[in-house]
C-alpha positions as CSV (number, residue, x, y, z in Angstrom):
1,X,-3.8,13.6,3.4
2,X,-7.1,14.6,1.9
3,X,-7.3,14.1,-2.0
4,X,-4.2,11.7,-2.4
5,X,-3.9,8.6,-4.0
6,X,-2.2,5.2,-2.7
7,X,0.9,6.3,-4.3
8,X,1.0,9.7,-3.1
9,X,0.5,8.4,0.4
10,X,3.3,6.0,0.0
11,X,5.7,8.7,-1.2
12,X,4.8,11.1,1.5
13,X,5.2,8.5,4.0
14,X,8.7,7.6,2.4
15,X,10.1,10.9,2.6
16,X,9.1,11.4,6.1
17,X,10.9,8.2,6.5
18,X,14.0,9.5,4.9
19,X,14.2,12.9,6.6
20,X,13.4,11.3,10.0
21,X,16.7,8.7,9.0
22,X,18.9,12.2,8.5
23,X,18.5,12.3,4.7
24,X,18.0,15.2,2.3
25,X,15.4,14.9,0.1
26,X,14.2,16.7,-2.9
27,X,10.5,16.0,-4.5
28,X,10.5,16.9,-8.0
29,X,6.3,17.5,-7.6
30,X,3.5,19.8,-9.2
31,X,3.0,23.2,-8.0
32,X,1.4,23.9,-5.0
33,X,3.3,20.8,-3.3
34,X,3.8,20.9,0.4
35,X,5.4,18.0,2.1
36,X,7.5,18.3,5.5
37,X,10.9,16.5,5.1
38,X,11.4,17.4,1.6
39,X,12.2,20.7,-0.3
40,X,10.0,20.7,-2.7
41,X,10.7,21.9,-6.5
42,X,7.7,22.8,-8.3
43,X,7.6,21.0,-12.1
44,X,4.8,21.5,-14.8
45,X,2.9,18.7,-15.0
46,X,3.6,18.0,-18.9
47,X,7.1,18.1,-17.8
48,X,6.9,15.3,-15.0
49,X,5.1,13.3,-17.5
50,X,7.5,14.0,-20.2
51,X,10.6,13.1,-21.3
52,X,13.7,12.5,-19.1
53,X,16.1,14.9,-20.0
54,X,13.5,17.8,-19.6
55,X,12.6,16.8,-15.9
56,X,16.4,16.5,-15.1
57,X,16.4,20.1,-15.5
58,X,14.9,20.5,-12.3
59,X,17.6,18.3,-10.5
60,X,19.3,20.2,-8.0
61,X,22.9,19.8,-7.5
62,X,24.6,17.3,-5.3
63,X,21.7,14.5,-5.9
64,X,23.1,10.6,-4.8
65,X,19.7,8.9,-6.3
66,X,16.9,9.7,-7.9
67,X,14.3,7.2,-7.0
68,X,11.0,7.5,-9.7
69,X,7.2,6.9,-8.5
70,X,5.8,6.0,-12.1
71,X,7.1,3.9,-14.9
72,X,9.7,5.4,-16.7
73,X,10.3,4.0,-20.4
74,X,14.3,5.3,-20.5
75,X,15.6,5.9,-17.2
76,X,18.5,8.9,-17.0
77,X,22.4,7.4,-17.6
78,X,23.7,11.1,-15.9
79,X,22.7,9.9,-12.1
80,X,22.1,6.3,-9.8
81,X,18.3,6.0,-10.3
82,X,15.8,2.9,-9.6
83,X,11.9,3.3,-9.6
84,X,8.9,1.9,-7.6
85,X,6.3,0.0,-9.9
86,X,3.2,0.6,-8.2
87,X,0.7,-1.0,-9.9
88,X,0.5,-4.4,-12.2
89,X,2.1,-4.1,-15.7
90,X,0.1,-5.0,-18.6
91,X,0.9,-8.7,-20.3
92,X,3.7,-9.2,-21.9
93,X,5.2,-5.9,-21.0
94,X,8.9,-6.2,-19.2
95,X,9.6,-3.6,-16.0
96,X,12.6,-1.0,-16.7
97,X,15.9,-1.6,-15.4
98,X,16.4,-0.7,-11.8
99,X,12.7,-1.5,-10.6
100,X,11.4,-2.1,-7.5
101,X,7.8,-4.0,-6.6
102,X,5.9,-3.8,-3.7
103,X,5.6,-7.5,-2.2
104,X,7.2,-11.2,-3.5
105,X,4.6,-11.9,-5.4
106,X,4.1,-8.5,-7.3
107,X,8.1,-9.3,-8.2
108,X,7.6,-12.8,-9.1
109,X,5.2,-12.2,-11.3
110,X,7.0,-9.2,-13.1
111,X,10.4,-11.0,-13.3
112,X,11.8,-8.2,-10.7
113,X,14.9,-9.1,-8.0
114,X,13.8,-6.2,-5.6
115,X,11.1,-5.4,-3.7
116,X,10.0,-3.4,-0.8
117,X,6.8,-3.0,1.0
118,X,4.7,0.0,1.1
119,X,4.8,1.7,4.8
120,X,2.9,4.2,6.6
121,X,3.5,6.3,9.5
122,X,2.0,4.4,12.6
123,X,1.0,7.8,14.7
124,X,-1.6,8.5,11.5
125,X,-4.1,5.9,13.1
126,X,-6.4,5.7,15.3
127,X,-5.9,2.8,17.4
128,X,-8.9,1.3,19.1
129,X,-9.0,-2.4,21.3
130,X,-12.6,-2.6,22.0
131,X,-14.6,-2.5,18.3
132,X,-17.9,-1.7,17.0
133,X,-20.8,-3.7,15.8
134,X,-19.4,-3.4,12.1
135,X,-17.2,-4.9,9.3
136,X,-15.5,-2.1,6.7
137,X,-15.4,-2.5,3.2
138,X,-13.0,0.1,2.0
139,X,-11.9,0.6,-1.9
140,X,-13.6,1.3,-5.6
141,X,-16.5,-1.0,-6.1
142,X,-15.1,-2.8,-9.2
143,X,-15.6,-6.6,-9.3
144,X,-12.0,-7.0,-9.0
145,X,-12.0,-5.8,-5.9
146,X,-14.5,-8.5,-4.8
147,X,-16.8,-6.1,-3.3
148,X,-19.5,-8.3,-4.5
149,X,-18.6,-10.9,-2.2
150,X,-18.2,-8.6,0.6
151,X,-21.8,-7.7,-0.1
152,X,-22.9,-11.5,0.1
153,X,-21.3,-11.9,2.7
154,X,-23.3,-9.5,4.8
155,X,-26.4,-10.6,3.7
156,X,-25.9,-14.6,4.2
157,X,-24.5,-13.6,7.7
158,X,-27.0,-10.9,8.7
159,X,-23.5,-9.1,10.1
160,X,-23.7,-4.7,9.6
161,X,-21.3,-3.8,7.0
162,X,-20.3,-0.6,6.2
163,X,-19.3,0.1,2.5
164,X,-16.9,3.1,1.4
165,X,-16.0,3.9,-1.9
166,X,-16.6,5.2,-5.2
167,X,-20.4,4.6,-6.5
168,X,-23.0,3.0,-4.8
169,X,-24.5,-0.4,-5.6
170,X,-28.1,-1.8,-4.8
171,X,-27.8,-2.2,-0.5
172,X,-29.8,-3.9,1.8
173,X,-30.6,-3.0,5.2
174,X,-28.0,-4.5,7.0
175,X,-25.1,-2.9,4.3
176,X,-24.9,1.2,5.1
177,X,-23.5,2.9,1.8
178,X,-21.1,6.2,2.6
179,X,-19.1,7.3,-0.2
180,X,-15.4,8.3,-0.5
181,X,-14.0,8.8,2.8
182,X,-10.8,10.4,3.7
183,X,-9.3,12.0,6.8
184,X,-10.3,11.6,10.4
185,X,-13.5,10.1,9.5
186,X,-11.7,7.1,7.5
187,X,-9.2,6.8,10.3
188,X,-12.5,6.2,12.6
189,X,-14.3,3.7,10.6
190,X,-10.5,1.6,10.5
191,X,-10.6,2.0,14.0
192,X,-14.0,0.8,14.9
193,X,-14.3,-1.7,12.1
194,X,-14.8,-5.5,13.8
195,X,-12.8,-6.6,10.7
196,X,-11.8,-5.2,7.1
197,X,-13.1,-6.8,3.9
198,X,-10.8,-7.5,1.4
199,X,-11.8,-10.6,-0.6
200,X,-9.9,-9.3,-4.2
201,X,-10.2,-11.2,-7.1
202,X,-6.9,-9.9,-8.7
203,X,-4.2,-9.8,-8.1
204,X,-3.3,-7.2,-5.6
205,X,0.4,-5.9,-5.9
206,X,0.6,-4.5,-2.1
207,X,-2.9,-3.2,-0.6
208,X,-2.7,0.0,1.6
209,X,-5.9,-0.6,2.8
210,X,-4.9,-4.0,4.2
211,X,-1.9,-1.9,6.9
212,X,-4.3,1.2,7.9
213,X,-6.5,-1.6,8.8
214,X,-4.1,-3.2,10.9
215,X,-2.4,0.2,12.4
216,X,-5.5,0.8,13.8
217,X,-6.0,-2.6,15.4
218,X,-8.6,-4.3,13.0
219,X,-8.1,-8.0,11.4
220,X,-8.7,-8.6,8.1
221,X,-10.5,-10.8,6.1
222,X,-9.3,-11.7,2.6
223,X,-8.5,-13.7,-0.4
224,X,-5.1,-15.7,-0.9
225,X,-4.3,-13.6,-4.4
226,X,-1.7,-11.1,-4.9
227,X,0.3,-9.9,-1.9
228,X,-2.8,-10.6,1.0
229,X,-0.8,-14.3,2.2
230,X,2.1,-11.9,2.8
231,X,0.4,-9.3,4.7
232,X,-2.1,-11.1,6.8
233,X,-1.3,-14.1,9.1
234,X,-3.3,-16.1,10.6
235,X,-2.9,-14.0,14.5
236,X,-4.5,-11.1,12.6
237,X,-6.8,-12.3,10.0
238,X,-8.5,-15.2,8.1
239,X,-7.6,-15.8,3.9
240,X,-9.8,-18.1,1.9
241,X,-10.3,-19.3,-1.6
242,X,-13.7,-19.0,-1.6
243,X,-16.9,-17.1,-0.2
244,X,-17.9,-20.1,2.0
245,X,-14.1,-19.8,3.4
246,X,-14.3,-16.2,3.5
247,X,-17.6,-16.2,5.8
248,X,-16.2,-19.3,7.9
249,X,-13.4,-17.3,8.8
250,X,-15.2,-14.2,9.8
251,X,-17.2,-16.2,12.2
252,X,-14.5,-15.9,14.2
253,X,-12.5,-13.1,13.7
254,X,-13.1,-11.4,17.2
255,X,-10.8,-13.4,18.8
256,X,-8.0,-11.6,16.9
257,X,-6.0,-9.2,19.4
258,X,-6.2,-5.5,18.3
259,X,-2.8,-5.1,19.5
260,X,-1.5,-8.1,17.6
261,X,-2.6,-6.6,15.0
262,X,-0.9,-3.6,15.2
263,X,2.3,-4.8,16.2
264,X,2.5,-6.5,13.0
265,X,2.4,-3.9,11.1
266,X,4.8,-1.7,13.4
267,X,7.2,-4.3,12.7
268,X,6.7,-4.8,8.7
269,X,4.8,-1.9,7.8
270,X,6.1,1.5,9.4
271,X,7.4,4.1,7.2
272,X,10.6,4.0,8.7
273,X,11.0,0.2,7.8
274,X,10.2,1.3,4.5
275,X,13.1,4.3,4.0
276,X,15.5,1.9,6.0
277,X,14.9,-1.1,2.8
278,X,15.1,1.5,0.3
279,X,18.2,3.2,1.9
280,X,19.7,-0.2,1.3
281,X,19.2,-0.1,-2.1
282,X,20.0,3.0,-2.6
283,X,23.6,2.2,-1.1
284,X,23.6,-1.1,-3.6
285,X,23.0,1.1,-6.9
286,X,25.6,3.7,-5.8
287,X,28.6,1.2,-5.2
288,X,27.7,-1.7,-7.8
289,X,25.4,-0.2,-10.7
290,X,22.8,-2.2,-9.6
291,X,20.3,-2.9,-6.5
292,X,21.6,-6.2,-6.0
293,X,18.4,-8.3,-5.9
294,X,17.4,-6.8,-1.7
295,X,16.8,-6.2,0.3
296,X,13.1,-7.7,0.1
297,X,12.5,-10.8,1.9
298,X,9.2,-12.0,2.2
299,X,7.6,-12.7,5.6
300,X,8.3,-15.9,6.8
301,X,5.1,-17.5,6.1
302,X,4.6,-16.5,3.0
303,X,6.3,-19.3,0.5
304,X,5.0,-21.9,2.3
């Protein structure tokens, strides 16, 4: 999906989901707007952005739930609606009513009941068993993202590491700098990767990155912040607290099985896991009000 964002990806992949589980869906979206599974109502952009009661206009008759993709201040009292909270919200600040977050810990740390992770459709990947003589770095090369260490990394271990994202920093040799990728070339470079960096120094509320790494077969190495110790177990990756951690547990990150890898996100991860979590809280909010503090459960691991 050349040109989208996380989000957009995640919405996309959610009402493929949906249609696939025999729902009708409407996407309240900007012009031009194309998505299979959904009919799709075109909405000025001032207007999505706007208040509520002028995007409601758009609704089309005979809607169950509207479900929201950015926060919304004063949710509608006309129709059942709930919203995804897809990023961190600042200090101090308290979610809507009705919100859902993308992992335990993204929850937790908002004060939020509900959660649901992000999914992707599996047949978007490239899977591949036998990798190439790389690690992946894949993201905006902001020092929360921990690109820095990533970098170190490479150059303490001699290991080839190929960098993609949104400016370019000072390289050496051994790091290969290539920009924003998208399409099949990103699903390639996921494929081929030996392992995908992802040492973040914030905390992340879900990770995309993290799944199309392991739809496509590749372990990750990462930090324990954010949602990573919920995502990554130790079959398909390494987590450490530090860069001397982080490099200890690539040394051995071959060993991880491609195919354990993708089966764990099959299981967690697909879009149709997804659409089946939200369905159930869709059902909540139309017979109790509410969304019932589900169906999220983190993966077993994960509290420990």
């Amino acid at each position: 999906m050349r040109g989208y964002g996380g989000t957009e990806r995640v919405v996309a992949a959610l009402v493929q989901g949906l249609a696939e589980l025999g729902h009708r869906v409407s996407l309240l979206a900007p012009a031009q707007t194309n998505l299979a599974g959904a009919t799709c109502i075109a909405v000025p952009e001032k207007t999505l952005l706007g208040p509520m009661p002028a995007l409601m206009a758009y609704l089309p008759s005979g809607v169950d739930v509207v479900h929201g993709h950015y926060s919304i201040a004063r949710p509608p009292d006309t129709v059942p609606f709930l919203q995804t909270l897809h990023g961190n919200h600042r200090s101090g600040d308290s979610p809507p009513p009705h919100t859902v977050c993308l992992s335990f810990d993204h929850a937790r740390r908002h004060g939020v009941t509900s959660f649901v992770y992000n999914g992707l459709d599996p047949n978007s990947f490239t899977f591949q068993s036998k990798k190439d003589d790389y690690d992946l770095f894949v993201g905006r090369l902001h020092s929360a993202k921990g690109y820095r260490w990533a970098l170190a990394a490479a150059k303490r271990t001699g290991r080839r590491l190929l960098v993609a994202g949104g400016w370019r920093p000072s390289l050496r040799r051994t790091i290969r700098y290539l920009g924003e990728v998208d399409g099949a070339k990103k699903r390639d470079l996921f494929a081929g990767a030996r392992c995908l960096w992802m040492p973040a120094l914030w905390d992340e509320p879900f990770g995309l990155t993290l799944i199309e790494a392991l739809f496509s077969g590749t372990p990750v190495v990462g930090t324990r912040r954010g949602a990573l110790p919920e995502i990554v177990t130790p079959e398909i990756g390494a987590l450490g607290d530090t860069l001397d951690e982080l490099i200890e547990g690539s040394r051995g990150i071959e060993t991880r099985s491609a195919a354990a890898c993708r089966a764990h996100a099959e299981r967690f991860f697909s879009h149709i896991t997804m659409a089946e979590q939200y369905v159930r809280l869709y059902r909540n909010l139309l017979a109790t009000g509410a969304l019932g503090g589900g169906p999220g459960q983190p993966i077993p691991y994960t509290t420990s």
